[in-house]
C-alpha positions, -999 to 999 in steps of 0.1 A, spaced: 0 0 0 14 33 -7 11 60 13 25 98 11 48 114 37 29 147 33 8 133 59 28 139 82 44 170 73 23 192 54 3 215 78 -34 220 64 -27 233 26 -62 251 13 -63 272 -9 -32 296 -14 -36 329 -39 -7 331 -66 9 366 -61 34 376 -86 64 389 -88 72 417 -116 108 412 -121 109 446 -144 105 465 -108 128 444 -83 160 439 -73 189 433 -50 214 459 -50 237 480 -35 229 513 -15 249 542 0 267 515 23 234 492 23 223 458 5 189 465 -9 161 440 -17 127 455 -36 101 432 -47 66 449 -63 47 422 -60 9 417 -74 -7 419 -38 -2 415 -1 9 382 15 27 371 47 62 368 48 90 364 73 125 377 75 159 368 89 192 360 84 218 330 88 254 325 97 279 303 81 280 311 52 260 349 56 226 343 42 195 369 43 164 341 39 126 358 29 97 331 34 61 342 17 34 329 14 18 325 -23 45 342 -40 55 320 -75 84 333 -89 80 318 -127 98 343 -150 121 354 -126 154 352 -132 185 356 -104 206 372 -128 185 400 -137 174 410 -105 212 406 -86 231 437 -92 261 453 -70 288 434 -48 270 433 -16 252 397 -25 269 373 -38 240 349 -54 206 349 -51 180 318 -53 138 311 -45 119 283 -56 89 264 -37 102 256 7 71 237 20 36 242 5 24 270 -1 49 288 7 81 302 -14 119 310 -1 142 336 -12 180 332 2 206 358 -4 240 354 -2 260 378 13 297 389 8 299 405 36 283 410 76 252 434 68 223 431 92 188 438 87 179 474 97 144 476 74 118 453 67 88 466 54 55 456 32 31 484 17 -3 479 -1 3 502 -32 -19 504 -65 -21 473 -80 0 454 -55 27 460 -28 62 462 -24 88 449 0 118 463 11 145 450 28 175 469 37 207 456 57 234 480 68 271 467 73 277 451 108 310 436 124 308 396 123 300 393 158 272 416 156 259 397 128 266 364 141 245 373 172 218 388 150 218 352 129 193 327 132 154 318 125 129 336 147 111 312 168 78 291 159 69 261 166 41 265 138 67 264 114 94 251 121 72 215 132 76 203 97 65 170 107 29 178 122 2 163 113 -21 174 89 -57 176 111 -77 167 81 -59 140 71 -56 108 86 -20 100 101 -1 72 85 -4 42 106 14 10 89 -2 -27 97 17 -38 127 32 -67 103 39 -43 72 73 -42 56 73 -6 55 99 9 28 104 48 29 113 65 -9 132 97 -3 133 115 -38 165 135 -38 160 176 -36 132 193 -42 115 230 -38 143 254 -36 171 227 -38 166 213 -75 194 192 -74 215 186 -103 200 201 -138 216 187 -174 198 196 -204 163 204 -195 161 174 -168 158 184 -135 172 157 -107 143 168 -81 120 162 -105 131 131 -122 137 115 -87 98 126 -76 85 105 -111 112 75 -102 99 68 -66 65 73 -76 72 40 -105 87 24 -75 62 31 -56 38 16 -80 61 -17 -85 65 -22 -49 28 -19 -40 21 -51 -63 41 -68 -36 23 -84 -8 30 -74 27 47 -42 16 37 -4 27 56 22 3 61 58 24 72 87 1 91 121 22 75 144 -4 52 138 -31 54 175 -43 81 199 -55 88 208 -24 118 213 0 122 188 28 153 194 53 173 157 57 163 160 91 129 159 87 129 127 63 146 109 88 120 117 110 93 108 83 110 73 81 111 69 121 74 82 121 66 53 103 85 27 117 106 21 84 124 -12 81 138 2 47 149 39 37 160 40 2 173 78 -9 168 85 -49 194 108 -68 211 112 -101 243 134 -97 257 160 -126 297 162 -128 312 189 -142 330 162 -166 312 136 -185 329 105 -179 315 94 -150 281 70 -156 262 44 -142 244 33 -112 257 30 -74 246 21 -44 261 37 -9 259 26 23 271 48 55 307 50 57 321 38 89 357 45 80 373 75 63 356 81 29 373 88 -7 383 125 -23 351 110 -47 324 102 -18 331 132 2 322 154 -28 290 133 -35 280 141 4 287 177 -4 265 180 -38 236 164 -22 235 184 12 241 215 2 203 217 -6 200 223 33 227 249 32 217 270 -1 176 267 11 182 287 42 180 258 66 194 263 99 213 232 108 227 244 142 193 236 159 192 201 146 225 187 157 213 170 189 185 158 172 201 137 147 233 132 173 207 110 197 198 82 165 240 75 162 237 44 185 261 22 181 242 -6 193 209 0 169 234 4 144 249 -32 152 218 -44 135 208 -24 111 238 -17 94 244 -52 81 205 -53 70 216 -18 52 245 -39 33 226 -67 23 202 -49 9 226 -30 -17 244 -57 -20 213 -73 -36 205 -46 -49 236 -43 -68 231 -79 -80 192 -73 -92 207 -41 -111 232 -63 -127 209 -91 -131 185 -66 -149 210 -54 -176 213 -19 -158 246 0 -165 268 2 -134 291 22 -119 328 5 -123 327 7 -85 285 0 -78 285 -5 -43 301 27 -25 302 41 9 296 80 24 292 95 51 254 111 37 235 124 66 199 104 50 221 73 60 231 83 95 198 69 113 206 37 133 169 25 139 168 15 102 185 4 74 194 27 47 210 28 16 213 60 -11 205 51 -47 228 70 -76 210 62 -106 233 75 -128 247 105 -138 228 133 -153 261 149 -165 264 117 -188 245 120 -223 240 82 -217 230 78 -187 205 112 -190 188 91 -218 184 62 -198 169 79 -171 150 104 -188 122 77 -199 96 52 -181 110 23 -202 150 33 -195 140 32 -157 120 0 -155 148 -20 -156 160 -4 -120 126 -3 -107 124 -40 -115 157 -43 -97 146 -26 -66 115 -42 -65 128 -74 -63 158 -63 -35 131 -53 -14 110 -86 -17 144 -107 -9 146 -84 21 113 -81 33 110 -120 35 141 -131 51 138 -142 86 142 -114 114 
């Protein structure tokens, strides 16, 4: 049976308006010894404001806004911010992060009704790095930052007490689109992927499928940890397809946590994947303890072996199936989605987007099938050996 993580962790959706940015009349520039931000946008909404330390970010949440048509380049202007990106955080609701190349804190923060819509302005002033440092951090509220509520009007997810319960983390998402090659968009491609898993594994008797997002939308690695222990997952399998910025490297891997030092290779992986968390604004200061208290070594006894069985057949079903591997298809890293000790976990490359090959392959139903079919029948060999 499949069921959708957005359950647990989308609060009550409704209706939201659409409000629109006009890119013609906003910006983020440079002042008289400020960093400006302008936005006209089509009409009034809620929003938030703050800013983050290491690396300097200024992060704006609204409610509503879509920002199709807007391009960074056009509105970034000046030397005061360094890059700016916005795309979908959690539904219904939009984030806008700014990167600053310097300490400037937030003396103005303003919305005004004008005709036809409103504008925002933002302005930040310079500021020593203590002074910003002890300005940093997300404003407190427990309405927002519970990412894992549940949704009132829907029911939670409660798995039959004998399910196999597999959790399908599609890479990215929201903000973070992952890696992008030629019109194909990792977040995306990994949404449609677990969603044919999803399907596959659903035909399979005594099997629950849980998905961490079902939406383009941004979900911190915390929180599909938390998804997965929500649920009581006896398998977490993490979807990506990583872009190099050379073209050699293709086919499929499969990593398991690294419990030694990791190669110059998987150390970069770790990096591409969890910068999401970093470029969508995502204070990860506040979540250290929280992912510190599932390292148990003893849990970990268990359910790392169960973790390397499973890609271990999984390897073999990939091979078995005729997918292209990796020259080295089972891997380790150190990826924070793997870190939880009350499950198993693996993390899924499906190939390399920065391949032309590999892109091909994964860019169609019938170039995929042959991994579904693979994972598919991993899972069953796990789910029906004896505990």
């Amino acid at each position: 049976m499949i069921r959708l993580a957005c359950l647990l962790f989308c609060m009550a959706s409704g209706a939201y308006a659409q409000v629109a940015v006009d890119p013609d009349r906003s910006a983020v520039r440079d002042g008289w010894w400020t960093l400006r931000v302008e936005l006209r946008l089509s009409e009034i909404t809620p929003y938030r404001v703050f800013t983050l330390d290491d690396p300097r970010r200024l992060v704006l949440d609204f409610q509503g806004v879509d920002w199709t048509g807007v391009e960074p380049e056009v509105l970034l202007s000046g030397d005061r911010a360094a890059a700016v990106r916005f795309g979908p955080f959690r539904p219904g609701w939009s984030r806008m992060v700014v990167d600053l190349a310097e300490p400037l804190n937030v003396v103005e923060a303003g919305m005004r009704e004008t005709e036809g819509g409103a504008d925002l302005t933002v302005v930040l002033e310079r500021a020593t790095a203590e002074a910003f440092a002890d300005a940093a951090g997300a404003p407190p509220d427990p309405g927002w930052d519970n990412l894992a509520a549940v949704d009132p009007t829907l029911p939670a997810i409660v798995p039959d007490e004998d399910a196999f319960v597999v959790v399908l983390d599609p890479g990215h998402g929201g903000i973070d689109p992952g890696a992008e090659r030629e019109g194909v968009n990792e977040a995306d491609l990994m949404l449609v992927f677990a969603q044919e898993i999803a399907a596959e594994l659903d035909a399979v008797p005594g099997v629950t499928v849980v998905l961490t997002r079902d939406a383009d939308v941004f979900v911190p690695l915390f929180t599909r940890m938390s998804i997965a222990r929500a649920v009581r997952a006896d398998l977490f399998i993490s979807l990506h397809a990583d872009a190099l910025e050379e073209d050699e490297a293709r086919g499929a891997s499969v990593y398991t946590l690294s419990q030694m030092g990791e190669d110059r290779a998987a150390r970069q992986m770790v990096e591409r994947h969890e910068r999401g968390d970093l470029l969508a604004g995502v204070d990860l200061g506040a979540q250290t303890d929280r992912v510190a208290t599932v390292l148990m070594d003893l849990a970990r006894a268990k359910t790392g072996p169960v973790g390397e069985r499973f890609a271990d057949a999984l390897a073999a079903a990939m091979r078995a199936e005729g997918v292209n591997l990796n020259s080295r298809p089972r891997r380790q890293g150190g990826f924070a989605v793997l870190s939880a000790a009350d499950f198993p976990s693996v993390l899924l490359e499906a190939g390399f987007l920065s391949n032309a090959r590999d892109r091909a392959v994964l860019a169609t139903a019938a170039g995929r099938a042959p991994i579904v079919r693979a994972i598919a029948a991993a899972v069953k060999e796990l789910a029906n050996q004896p505990d």
